[in-house]
N, C-alpha and C positions, 0 to 999 in steps of 0.2 A: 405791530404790537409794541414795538420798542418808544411811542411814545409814551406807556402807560408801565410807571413802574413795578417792574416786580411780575407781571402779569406772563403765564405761562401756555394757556390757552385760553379762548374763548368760541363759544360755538354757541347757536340755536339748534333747541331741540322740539321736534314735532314728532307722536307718537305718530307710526305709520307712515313718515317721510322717510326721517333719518334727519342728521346733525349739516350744517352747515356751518363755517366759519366766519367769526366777526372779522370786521376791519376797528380797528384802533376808534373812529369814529363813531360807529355805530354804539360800540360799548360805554365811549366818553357820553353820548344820548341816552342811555341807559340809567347810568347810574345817576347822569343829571335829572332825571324824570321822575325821580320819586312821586308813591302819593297811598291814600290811603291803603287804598287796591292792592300796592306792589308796584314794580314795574312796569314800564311798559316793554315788552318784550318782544313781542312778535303782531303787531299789528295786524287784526284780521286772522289771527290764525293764532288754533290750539295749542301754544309752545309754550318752553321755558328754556332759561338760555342757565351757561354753566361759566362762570369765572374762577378759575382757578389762580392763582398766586403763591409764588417763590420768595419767602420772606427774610430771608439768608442776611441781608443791606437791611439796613437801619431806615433807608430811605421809601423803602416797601412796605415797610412796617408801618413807618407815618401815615405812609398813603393809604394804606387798606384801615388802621385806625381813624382812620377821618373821613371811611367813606359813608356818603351821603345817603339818608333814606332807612338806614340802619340805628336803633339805639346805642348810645355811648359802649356802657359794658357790654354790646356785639363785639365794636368796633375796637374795643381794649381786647376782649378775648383773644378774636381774629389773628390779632400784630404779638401775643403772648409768645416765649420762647421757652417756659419750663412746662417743663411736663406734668400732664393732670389728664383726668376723665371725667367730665361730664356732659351732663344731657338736661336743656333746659327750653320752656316755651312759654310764651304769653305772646297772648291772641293773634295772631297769622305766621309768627315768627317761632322757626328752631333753630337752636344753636347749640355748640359743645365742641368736646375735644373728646377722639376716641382714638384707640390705640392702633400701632401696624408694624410691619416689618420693615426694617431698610431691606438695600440691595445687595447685601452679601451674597457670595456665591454660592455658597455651599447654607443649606435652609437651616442646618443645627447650628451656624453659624452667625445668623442676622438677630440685631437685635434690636427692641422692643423701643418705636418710637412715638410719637403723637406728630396726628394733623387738625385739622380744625374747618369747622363748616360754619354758617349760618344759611337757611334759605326760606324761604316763603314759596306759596304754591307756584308762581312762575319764574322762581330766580333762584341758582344755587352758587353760591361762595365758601371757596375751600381754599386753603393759607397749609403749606409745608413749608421748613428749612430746610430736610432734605429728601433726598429722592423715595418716595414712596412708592414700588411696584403696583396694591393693588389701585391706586387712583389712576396710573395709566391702564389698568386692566380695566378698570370701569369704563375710561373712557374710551378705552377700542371696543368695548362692549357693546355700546351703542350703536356702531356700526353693526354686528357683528350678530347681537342678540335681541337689536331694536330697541328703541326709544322708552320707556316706562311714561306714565301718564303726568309721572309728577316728579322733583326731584329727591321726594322718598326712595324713590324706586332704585336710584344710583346710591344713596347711603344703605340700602338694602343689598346690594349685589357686592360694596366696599365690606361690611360682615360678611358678608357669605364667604367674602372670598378670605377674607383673615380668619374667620374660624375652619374654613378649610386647610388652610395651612397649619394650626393650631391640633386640627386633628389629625395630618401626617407628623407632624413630628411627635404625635402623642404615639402611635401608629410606633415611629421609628423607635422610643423609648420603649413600648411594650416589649417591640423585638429585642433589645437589649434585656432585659427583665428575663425574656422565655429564653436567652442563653446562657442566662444567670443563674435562673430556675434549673434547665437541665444539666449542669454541672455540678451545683448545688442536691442532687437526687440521687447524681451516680458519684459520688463524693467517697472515695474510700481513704482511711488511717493514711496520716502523711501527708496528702495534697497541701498544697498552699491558696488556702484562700483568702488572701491579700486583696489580690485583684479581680475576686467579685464583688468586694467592701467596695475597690472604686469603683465599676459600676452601678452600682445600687445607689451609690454617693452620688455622682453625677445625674443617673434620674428625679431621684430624688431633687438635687438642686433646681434641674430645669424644670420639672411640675411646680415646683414653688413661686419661681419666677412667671410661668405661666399660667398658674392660678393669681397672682399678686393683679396679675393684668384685666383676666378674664373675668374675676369676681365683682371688681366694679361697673363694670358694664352691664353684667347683671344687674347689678343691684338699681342701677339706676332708671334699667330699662322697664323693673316692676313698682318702682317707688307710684305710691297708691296720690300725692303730691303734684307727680306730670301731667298738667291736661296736655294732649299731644291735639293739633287740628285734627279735624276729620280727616282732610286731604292726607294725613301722615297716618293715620294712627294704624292701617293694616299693615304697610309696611314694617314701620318701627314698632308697634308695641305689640304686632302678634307674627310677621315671620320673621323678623329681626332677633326678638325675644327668645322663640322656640332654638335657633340657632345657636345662640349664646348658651343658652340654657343645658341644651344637650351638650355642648364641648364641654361645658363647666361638671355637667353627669359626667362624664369620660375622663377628665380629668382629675375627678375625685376620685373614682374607680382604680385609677393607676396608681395614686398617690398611699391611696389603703395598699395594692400589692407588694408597692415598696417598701412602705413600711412593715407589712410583714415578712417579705422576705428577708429584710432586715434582720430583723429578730430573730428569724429562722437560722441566718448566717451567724448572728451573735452567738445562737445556740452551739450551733454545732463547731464556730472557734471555742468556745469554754468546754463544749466535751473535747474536744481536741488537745486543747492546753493540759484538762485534768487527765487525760488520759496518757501523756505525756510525764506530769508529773507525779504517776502514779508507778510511771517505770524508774523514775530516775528514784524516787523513796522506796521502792521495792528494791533494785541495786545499792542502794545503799544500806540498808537494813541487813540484805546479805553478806554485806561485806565486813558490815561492824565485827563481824566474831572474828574474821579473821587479821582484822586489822588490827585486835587487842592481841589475836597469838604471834602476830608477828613482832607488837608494840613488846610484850612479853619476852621474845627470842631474844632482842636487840637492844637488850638492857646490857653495859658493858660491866657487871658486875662478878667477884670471884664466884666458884663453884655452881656454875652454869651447866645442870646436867645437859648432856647429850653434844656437851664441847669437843668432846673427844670421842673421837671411834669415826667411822665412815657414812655413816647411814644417819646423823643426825638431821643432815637437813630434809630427808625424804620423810621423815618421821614429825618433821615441822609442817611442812607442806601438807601430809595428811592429816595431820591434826585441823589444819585451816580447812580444808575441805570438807573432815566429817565438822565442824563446827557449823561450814555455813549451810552442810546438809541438817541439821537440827533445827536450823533457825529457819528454813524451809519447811519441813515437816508441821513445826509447830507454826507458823503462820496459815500451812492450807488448813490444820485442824480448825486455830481460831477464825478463817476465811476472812484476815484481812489483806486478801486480793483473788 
Protein backbone atom coordinates (compact mmCIF):
# COMPACT_ATOMS: atom_id res chain seq x y z
CA UNK A 1 0.00 0.00 0.00
CA UNK A 2 2.67 2.31 0.69
CA UNK A 3 3.09 2.95 -3.03
CA UNK A 4 -0.28 4.66 -3.21
CA UNK A 5 -0.35 7.84 -1.32
CA UNK A 6 -2.36 8.43 1.54
CA UNK A 7 -4.17 5.25 0.97
CA UNK A 8 -5.30 3.44 4.36
CA UNK A 9 -7.21 0.38 3.28
CA UNK A 10 -8.33 -1.37 0.44
CA UNK A 11 -10.42 -4.50 0.15
CA UNK A 12 -12.88 -6.26 -2.32
CA UNK A 13 -16.21 -6.88 -1.32
CA UNK A 14 -18.65 -9.68 -2.33
CA UNK A 15 -21.96 -10.12 -0.58
CA UNK A 16 -22.06 -13.60 0.89
CA UNK A 17 -18.07 -14.13 0.73
CA UNK A 18 -16.71 -11.62 2.87
CA UNK A 19 -13.87 -8.79 2.10
CA UNK A 20 -10.55 -9.51 0.67
CA UNK A 21 -7.38 -7.27 0.55
CA UNK A 22 -5.98 -5.46 -2.32
CA UNK A 23 -2.34 -5.39 -3.32
CA UNK A 24 -1.16 -1.80 -4.27
CA UNK A 25 -1.41 -3.22 -7.90
CA UNK A 26 -4.48 -4.24 -8.21
CA UNK A 27 -5.96 -1.03 -6.96
CA UNK A 28 -3.44 1.20 -9.26
CA UNK A 29 -5.68 -1.32 -12.22
CA UNK A 30 -8.57 -0.13 -10.61
CA UNK A 31 -8.70 3.18 -10.81
CA UNK A 32 -6.71 3.13 -14.04
CA UNK A 33 -9.93 1.32 -15.72
CA UNK A 34 -12.41 3.79 -15.63
CA UNK A 35 -15.53 3.72 -17.91
CA UNK A 36 -18.91 4.33 -18.45
CA UNK A 37 -20.07 1.32 -16.12
CA UNK A 38 -17.73 2.21 -13.03
CA UNK A 39 -15.05 0.26 -12.34
CA UNK A 40 -13.81 -2.71 -12.89
CA UNK A 41 -13.83 -4.40 -9.75
CA UNK A 42 -14.12 -7.59 -9.25
CA UNK A 43 -13.97 -9.54 -12.46
CA UNK A 44 -16.71 -12.19 -12.88
CA UNK A 45 -17.93 -11.61 -9.65
CA UNK A 46 -20.72 -9.62 -7.69
CA UNK A 47 -18.34 -7.03 -5.73
CA UNK A 48 -17.49 -3.86 -4.95
CA UNK A 49 -14.24 -2.82 -3.53
CA UNK A 50 -13.75 0.10 -0.81
CA UNK A 51 -10.75 2.74 -0.86
CA UNK A 52 -10.25 4.44 1.81
CA UNK A 53 -7.72 7.46 2.22
CA UNK A 54 -5.76 9.46 4.91
CA UNK A 55 -5.57 13.00 3.61
CA UNK A 56 -3.54 14.72 6.54
CA UNK A 57 -0.24 15.45 3.55
CA UNK A 58 -0.93 17.71 1.02
CA UNK A 59 0.42 15.07 -1.20
CA UNK A 60 -2.74 12.81 -0.67
CA UNK A 61 -4.85 15.25 -1.28
CA UNK A 62 -3.45 15.85 -4.85
CA UNK A 63 -3.65 12.37 -5.45
CA UNK A 64 -7.16 11.56 -4.34
CA UNK A 65 -7.98 15.15 -6.20
CA UNK A 66 -6.93 13.80 -9.49
CA UNK A 67 -8.18 10.63 -9.26
CA UNK A 68 -9.24 9.17 -12.44
CA UNK A 69 -12.78 8.17 -13.50
CA UNK A 70 -14.26 10.59 -11.07
CA UNK A 71 -15.80 14.21 -11.99
CA UNK A 72 -13.59 17.27 -11.14
CA UNK A 73 -15.78 18.70 -8.10
CA UNK A 74 -15.77 14.70 -6.76
CA UNK A 75 -12.24 15.06 -6.89
CA UNK A 76 -12.11 18.78 -5.23
CA UNK A 77 -14.49 17.71 -2.64
CA UNK A 78 -12.79 14.36 -1.80
CA UNK A 79 -9.03 16.40 -0.98
CA UNK A 80 -11.47 19.35 0.91
CA UNK A 81 -10.19 20.13 4.56
CA UNK A 82 -13.00 22.34 6.13
CA UNK A 83 -15.84 21.30 7.34
CA UNK A 84 -19.19 21.01 5.62
CA UNK A 85 -22.31 18.48 5.10
CA UNK A 86 -23.55 17.60 2.14
CA UNK A 87 -25.13 14.93 0.06
CA UNK A 88 -25.08 15.23 -3.79
CA UNK A 89 -25.86 12.73 -7.13
CA UNK A 90 -25.96 12.76 -10.80
CA UNK A 91 -26.46 9.72 -12.73
CA UNK A 92 -24.40 6.56 -11.24
CA UNK A 93 -22.54 8.87 -8.96
CA UNK A 94 -22.87 9.88 -4.92
CA UNK A 95 -20.89 12.05 -3.03
CA UNK A 96 -20.76 14.41 0.17
CA UNK A 97 -19.31 15.20 3.28
CA UNK A 98 -21.14 13.82 6.63
CA UNK A 99 -20.38 14.31 10.06
CA UNK A 100 -18.67 11.83 12.95
CA UNK A 101 -16.98 11.65 16.10
CA UNK A 102 -13.05 11.70 16.56
CA UNK A 103 -11.40 9.34 18.94
CA UNK A 104 -11.65 10.78 22.23
CA UNK A 105 -11.87 8.71 25.14
CA UNK A 106 -14.34 9.66 27.17
CA UNK A 107 -17.83 9.98 24.34
CA UNK A 108 -18.97 13.68 26.13
CA UNK A 109 -15.72 14.40 25.22
CA UNK A 110 -15.16 13.78 21.20
CA UNK A 111 -15.75 16.18 18.93
CA UNK A 112 -17.75 16.74 15.85
CA UNK A 113 -15.60 16.04 12.63
CA UNK A 114 -16.25 15.49 8.71
CA UNK A 115 -15.27 12.67 6.36
CA UNK A 116 -16.09 12.43 2.80
CA UNK A 117 -17.32 9.67 0.29
CA UNK A 118 -17.86 9.34 -3.20
CA UNK A 119 -19.15 5.92 -4.77
CA UNK A 120 -20.88 4.27 -7.66
CA UNK A 121 -22.57 1.05 -7.48
CA UNK A 122 -19.27 -0.95 -7.44
CA UNK A 123 -16.68 1.45 -5.92
CA UNK A 124 -16.64 3.20 -2.63
CA UNK A 125 -14.21 6.20 -1.79
CA UNK A 126 -13.88 7.64 1.53
CA UNK A 127 -11.02 10.58 2.45
CA UNK A 128 -10.50 11.54 6.60
CA UNK A 129 -7.71 13.75 8.20
CA UNK A 130 -8.26 12.19 11.20
CA UNK A 131 -9.11 9.10 12.89
CA UNK A 132 -12.71 8.46 12.50
CA UNK A 133 -13.95 5.28 14.84
CA UNK A 134 -17.22 4.66 13.16
CA UNK A 135 -15.38 4.04 9.49
CA UNK A 136 -13.22 1.51 11.23
CA UNK A 137 -16.32 0.09 12.76
CA UNK A 138 -17.87 -0.11 9.33
CA UNK A 139 -15.07 -1.77 8.12
CA UNK A 140 -14.89 -4.61 10.80
CA UNK A 141 -18.30 -4.84 10.19
CA UNK A 142 -18.02 -6.35 7.10
CA UNK A 143 -16.40 -9.10 8.60
CA UNK A 144 -18.50 -9.36 11.25
CA UNK A 145 -22.13 -8.43 9.92
CA UNK A 146 -21.40 -9.36 6.13
CA UNK A 147 -21.07 -7.76 3.15
CA UNK A 148 -24.26 -5.23 2.07
CA UNK A 149 -25.05 -5.59 -1.81
CA UNK A 150 -23.83 -2.22 -2.42
CA UNK A 151 -21.70 0.37 -0.98
CA UNK A 152 -24.90 2.19 0.28
CA UNK A 153 -25.03 -0.37 2.73
CA UNK A 154 -21.59 0.72 4.60
CA UNK A 155 -22.74 4.56 4.37
CA UNK A 156 -25.96 3.15 5.98
CA UNK A 157 -24.23 1.26 8.97
CA UNK A 158 -21.55 4.68 9.10
CA UNK A 159 -25.32 6.70 10.23
CA UNK A 160 -26.44 4.13 12.07
CA UNK A 161 -23.69 4.04 14.02
CA UNK A 162 -23.14 7.97 14.53
CA UNK A 163 -26.65 8.41 15.36
CA UNK A 164 -26.17 5.80 17.85
CA UNK A 165 -23.79 7.42 19.60
CA UNK A 166 -25.67 10.74 19.10
CA UNK A 167 -28.41 9.04 20.96
CA UNK A 168 -26.27 7.89 24.08
CA UNK A 169 -25.03 11.00 24.77
CA UNK A 170 -28.60 12.46 24.38
CA UNK A 171 -29.43 9.33 26.81
CA UNK A 172 -26.49 10.76 29.13
CA UNK A 173 -27.80 14.48 28.90
CA UNK A 174 -31.37 13.48 29.88
CA UNK A 175 -29.74 11.79 32.86
CA UNK A 176 -28.33 14.91 33.85
CA UNK A 177 -31.59 16.85 33.32
CA UNK A 178 -33.70 14.06 35.61
CA UNK A 179 -30.99 15.05 38.44
CA UNK A 180 -31.55 18.45 37.80
CA UNK A 181 -35.19 17.88 37.68
CA UNK A 182 -35.18 15.97 41.23
CA UNK A 183 -33.36 18.49 43.04
CA UNK A 184 -35.21 21.15 41.43
CA UNK A 185 -38.79 19.43 43.14
CA UNK A 186 -37.49 18.72 46.53
CA UNK A 187 -35.90 22.27 46.58
CA UNK A 188 -36.54 23.82 50.05
CA UNK A 189 -35.84 27.98 51.22
CA UNK A 190 -32.13 28.41 51.14
CA UNK A 191 -30.63 25.89 48.70
CA UNK A 192 -28.19 27.17 46.36
CA UNK A 193 -29.05 26.76 43.00
CA UNK A 194 -26.04 27.75 41.07
CA UNK A 195 -25.08 24.57 40.06
CA UNK A 196 -28.24 23.41 38.44
CA UNK A 197 -28.11 26.77 36.13
CA UNK A 198 -24.73 24.88 35.11
CA UNK A 199 -26.12 21.86 34.44
CA UNK A 200 -28.96 22.91 32.52
CA UNK A 201 -26.13 25.26 30.70
CA UNK A 202 -24.17 22.54 29.65
CA UNK A 203 -27.04 20.40 28.11
CA UNK A 204 -28.32 22.86 26.71
CA UNK A 205 -24.89 23.82 24.95
CA UNK A 206 -24.21 20.31 23.83
CA UNK A 207 -28.05 19.62 22.26
CA UNK A 208 -27.10 22.93 20.26
CA UNK A 209 -24.09 21.68 19.03
CA UNK A 210 -25.66 18.40 18.23
CA UNK A 211 -28.72 19.64 16.68
CA UNK A 212 -26.20 22.31 14.58
CA UNK A 213 -24.76 18.93 13.17
CA UNK A 214 -27.78 16.55 12.91
CA UNK A 215 -30.16 19.09 11.17
CA UNK A 216 -28.26 19.29 8.11
CA UNK A 217 -28.23 15.88 7.40
CA UNK A 218 -31.50 15.82 7.59
CA UNK A 219 -32.27 18.27 5.59
CA UNK A 220 -30.47 17.17 2.86
CA UNK A 221 -31.27 13.71 3.19
CA UNK A 222 -35.25 14.89 2.37
CA UNK A 223 -34.27 17.72 -0.12
CA UNK A 224 -37.26 16.72 -2.86
CA UNK A 225 -33.76 18.08 -5.44
CA UNK A 226 -31.68 14.53 -4.71
CA UNK A 227 -32.27 11.90 -7.47
CA UNK A 228 -30.40 9.24 -5.42
CA UNK A 229 -29.63 5.80 -7.94
CA UNK A 230 -31.93 3.10 -7.41
CA UNK A 231 -28.97 1.06 -6.20
CA UNK A 232 -28.76 3.82 -3.26
CA UNK A 233 -31.96 5.10 -2.72
CA UNK A 234 -33.24 2.42 0.19
CA UNK A 235 -30.44 2.63 1.91
CA UNK A 236 -29.82 6.44 1.98
CA UNK A 237 -32.99 7.99 1.47
CA UNK A 238 -35.28 5.63 3.51
CA UNK A 239 -33.33 3.82 6.43
CA UNK A 240 -30.60 6.23 6.53
CA UNK A 241 -33.25 9.01 6.64
CA UNK A 242 -35.61 7.46 9.35
CA UNK A 243 -32.42 7.20 11.58
CA UNK A 244 -31.47 10.73 11.35
CA UNK A 245 -34.83 11.70 11.48
CA UNK A 246 -35.71 10.15 14.84
CA UNK A 247 -32.33 11.28 16.72
CA UNK A 248 -33.14 14.77 15.28
CA UNK A 249 -37.09 13.79 17.18
CA UNK A 250 -35.03 13.10 20.40
CA UNK A 251 -33.09 15.79 20.18
CA UNK A 252 -35.72 18.26 19.97
CA UNK A 253 -37.48 16.69 22.70
CA UNK A 254 -34.45 17.21 25.13
CA UNK A 255 -33.82 20.59 23.85
CA UNK A 256 -37.75 21.63 24.75
CA UNK A 257 -36.97 19.94 28.55
CA UNK A 258 -34.13 22.23 28.91
CA UNK A 259 -35.48 24.88 28.12
CA UNK A 260 -38.16 24.40 30.39
CA UNK A 261 -36.52 23.56 33.02
CA UNK A 262 -34.66 26.40 32.58
CA UNK A 263 -37.38 28.60 33.14
CA UNK A 264 -38.46 26.62 35.85
CA UNK A 265 -35.06 27.18 37.74
CA UNK A 266 -35.29 31.00 36.67
CA UNK A 267 -38.58 30.67 38.46
CA UNK A 268 -37.90 29.54 41.45
CA UNK A 269 -34.14 31.79 41.71
CA UNK A 270 -36.60 34.97 41.47
CA UNK A 271 -38.91 33.49 44.14
CA UNK A 272 -35.91 32.92 46.11
CA UNK A 273 -34.31 36.16 45.61
CA UNK A 274 -37.80 37.97 46.47
CA UNK A 275 -38.33 35.91 49.04
CA UNK A 276 -35.17 36.98 50.34
CA UNK A 277 -35.60 40.44 49.84
CA UNK A 278 -38.72 40.50 51.41
CA UNK A 279 -37.01 39.65 54.81
CA UNK A 280 -34.33 41.90 54.64
CA UNK A 281 -37.28 45.02 53.86
CA UNK A 282 -39.39 43.51 56.51
CA UNK A 283 -36.00 43.86 59.01
CA UNK A 284 -35.63 46.85 58.06
CA UNK A 285 -38.94 48.56 58.31
CA UNK A 286 -38.89 47.12 61.80
CA UNK A 287 -36.14 48.69 62.79
CA UNK A 288 -36.68 52.14 61.44
CA UNK A 289 -38.72 53.16 64.68
CA UNK A 290 -36.13 52.23 66.59
CA UNK A 291 -33.39 53.61 64.87
CA UNK A 292 -35.18 57.09 65.13
CA UNK A 293 -35.60 56.48 69.16
CA UNK A 294 -32.28 55.93 69.36
CA UNK A 295 -31.33 58.74 66.60
CA UNK A 296 -33.56 60.79 69.27
CA UNK A 297 -31.63 59.54 72.51
CA UNK A 298 -28.23 60.35 71.12
CA UNK A 299 -28.72 63.82 70.13
CA UNK A 300 -25.87 65.63 72.51
CA UNK A 301 -28.22 68.41 73.38
CA UNK A 302 -28.99 70.34 76.97
CA UNK A 303 -32.13 69.17 79.05
CA UNK A 304 -32.33 65.69 77.63
CA UNK A 305 -34.99 64.11 79.90
CA UNK A 306 -34.25 60.80 81.30
CA UNK A 307 -30.35 62.03 81.56
CA UNK A 308 -30.45 61.66 85.03
CA UNK A 309 -31.75 58.92 87.31
CA UNK A 310 -30.94 55.19 86.83
CA UNK A 311 -33.51 53.58 84.70
CA UNK A 312 -33.07 55.94 81.78
CA UNK A 313 -31.72 53.60 79.53
CA UNK A 314 -34.21 50.58 80.18
CA UNK A 315 -36.88 53.01 79.51
CA UNK A 316 -35.09 53.81 75.96
CA UNK A 317 -34.73 50.28 75.04
CA UNK A 318 -38.45 49.76 75.75
CA UNK A 319 -39.58 52.44 74.05
CA UNK A 320 -37.61 50.98 70.87
CA UNK A 321 -39.29 47.73 71.42
CA UNK A 322 -42.86 48.88 72.03
CA UNK A 323 -42.15 51.09 68.69
CA UNK A 324 -41.03 48.19 66.62
CA UNK A 325 -44.00 46.19 68.21
CA UNK A 326 -46.50 48.80 66.56
CA UNK A 327 -44.78 48.86 63.46
CA UNK A 328 -45.43 45.07 63.57
CA UNK A 329 -49.03 45.18 64.45
CA UNK A 330 -49.70 47.63 62.00
CA UNK A 331 -48.05 45.86 59.11
CA UNK A 332 -49.92 42.23 59.79
CA UNK A 333 -53.22 44.61 59.81
CA UNK A 334 -52.21 46.24 56.53
CA UNK A 335 -50.75 42.45 55.48
CA UNK A 336 -47.87 43.89 53.87
CA UNK A 337 -46.05 40.55 54.50
Amino acid sequence: MARIKGLVWAVRAVPGQGITPLEAEEVQRILQSPSEEGYEVASGENGWCWLHFDTVHSSARTYVGRLPGMPEDVGTMLAETDYGIALEAADDTVWGALPAFDDALAEEDREICAWRFAMRQNILITTRRTPIPVLGSAYRSLQTQGVPRNPAGVIDRVLRDFTGTVRRQLAQLDDELDRAEDVLLAIVHGSDLGHLGGIVGKVRRRSTELRRVVMPIDRVLRDEDLELPEWAEDDLRDRAERQIHAALDDLIALQDRARSLQDELASSQAEETNRRLCIVSIVTTLMLPATLVTGFFGMNTGGMFLASGGLGTIFAGGLCIAAMAVTFIFMKMARLF
